[in-house]
C-alpha positions as CSV (number, residue, x, y, z in Angstrom):
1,X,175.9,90.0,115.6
2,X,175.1,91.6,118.9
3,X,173.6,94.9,117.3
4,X,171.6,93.2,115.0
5,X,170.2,90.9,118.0
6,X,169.4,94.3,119.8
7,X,168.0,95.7,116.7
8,X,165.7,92.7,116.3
9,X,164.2,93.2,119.6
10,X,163.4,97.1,119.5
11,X,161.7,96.9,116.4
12,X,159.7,94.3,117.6
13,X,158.8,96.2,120.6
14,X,158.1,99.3,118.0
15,X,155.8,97.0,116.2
16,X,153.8,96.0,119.7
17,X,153.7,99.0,120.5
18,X,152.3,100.7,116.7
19,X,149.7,97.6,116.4
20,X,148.6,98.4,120.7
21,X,147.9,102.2,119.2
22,X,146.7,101.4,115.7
23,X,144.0,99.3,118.2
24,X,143.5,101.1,121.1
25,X,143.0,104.8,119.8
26,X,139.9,104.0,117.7
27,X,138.4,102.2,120.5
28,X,138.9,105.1,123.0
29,X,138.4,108.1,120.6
30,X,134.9,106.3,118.8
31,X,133.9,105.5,122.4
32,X,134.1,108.3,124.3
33,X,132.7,110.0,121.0
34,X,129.2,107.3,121.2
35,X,129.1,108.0,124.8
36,X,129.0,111.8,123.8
37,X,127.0,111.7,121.3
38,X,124.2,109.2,123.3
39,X,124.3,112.1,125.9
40,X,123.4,114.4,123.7
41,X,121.0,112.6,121.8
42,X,119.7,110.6,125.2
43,X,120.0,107.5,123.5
44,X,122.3,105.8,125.6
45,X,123.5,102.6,123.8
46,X,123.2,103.2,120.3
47,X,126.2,105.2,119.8
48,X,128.2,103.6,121.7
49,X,127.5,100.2,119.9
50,X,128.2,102.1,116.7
51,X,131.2,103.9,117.8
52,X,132.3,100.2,118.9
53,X,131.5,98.2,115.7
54,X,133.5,101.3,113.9
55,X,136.3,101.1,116.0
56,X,136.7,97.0,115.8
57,X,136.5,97.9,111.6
58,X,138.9,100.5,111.8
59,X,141.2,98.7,114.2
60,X,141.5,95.9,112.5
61,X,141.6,97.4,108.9
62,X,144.7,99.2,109.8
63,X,146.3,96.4,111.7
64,X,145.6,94.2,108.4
65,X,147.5,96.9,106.6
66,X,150.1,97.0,108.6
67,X,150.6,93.3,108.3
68,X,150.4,92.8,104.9
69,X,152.8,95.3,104.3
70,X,155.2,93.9,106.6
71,X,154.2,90.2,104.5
72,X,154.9,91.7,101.6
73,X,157.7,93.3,102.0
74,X,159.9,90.9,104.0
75,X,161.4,93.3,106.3
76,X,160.3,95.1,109.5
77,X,161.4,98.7,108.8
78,X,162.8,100.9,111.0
79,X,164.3,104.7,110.9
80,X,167.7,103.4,110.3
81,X,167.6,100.2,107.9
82,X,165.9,97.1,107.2
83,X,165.9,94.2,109.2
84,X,165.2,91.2,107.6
């Protein structure tokens, strides 16, 4: 009963911590690539406004993903079994 309290938790926290990258990496990788790109161009905030609206589609397209598979399937899966 204990272990599967425990087990509960950490694959929550894995879940936090999947959607906080699945969300944060596009926003800092198509950032810093519009501010590149608006330095090199010397357009200043029309990349960045691009790299943003991609990064809020991309962001939330994978975290839609992610969520209906976990919908769909019932369980939260983790390395070692199913948790229901």
């Amino acid at each position: 009963m204990q272990n599967e309290k425990k087990d509960k938790v950490w694959s929550a926290y894995s879940l936090a911590l999947n959607l906080g990258y699945m969300i944060a990496l596009p926003i800092v990788l198509l950032g810093v690539g519009g501010v590149m790109a608006d330095k090199h161009f010397n357009s200043f905030p029309l990349f960045v406004i691009i790299g943003f609206i991609l990064a809020m589609t991309a962001s939330l397209l994978t975290v839609y993903v992610k969520t209906k598979d976990i919908i769909s399937d019932g369980t939260l899966q983790t390395k070692s079994k199913k948790i229901k």
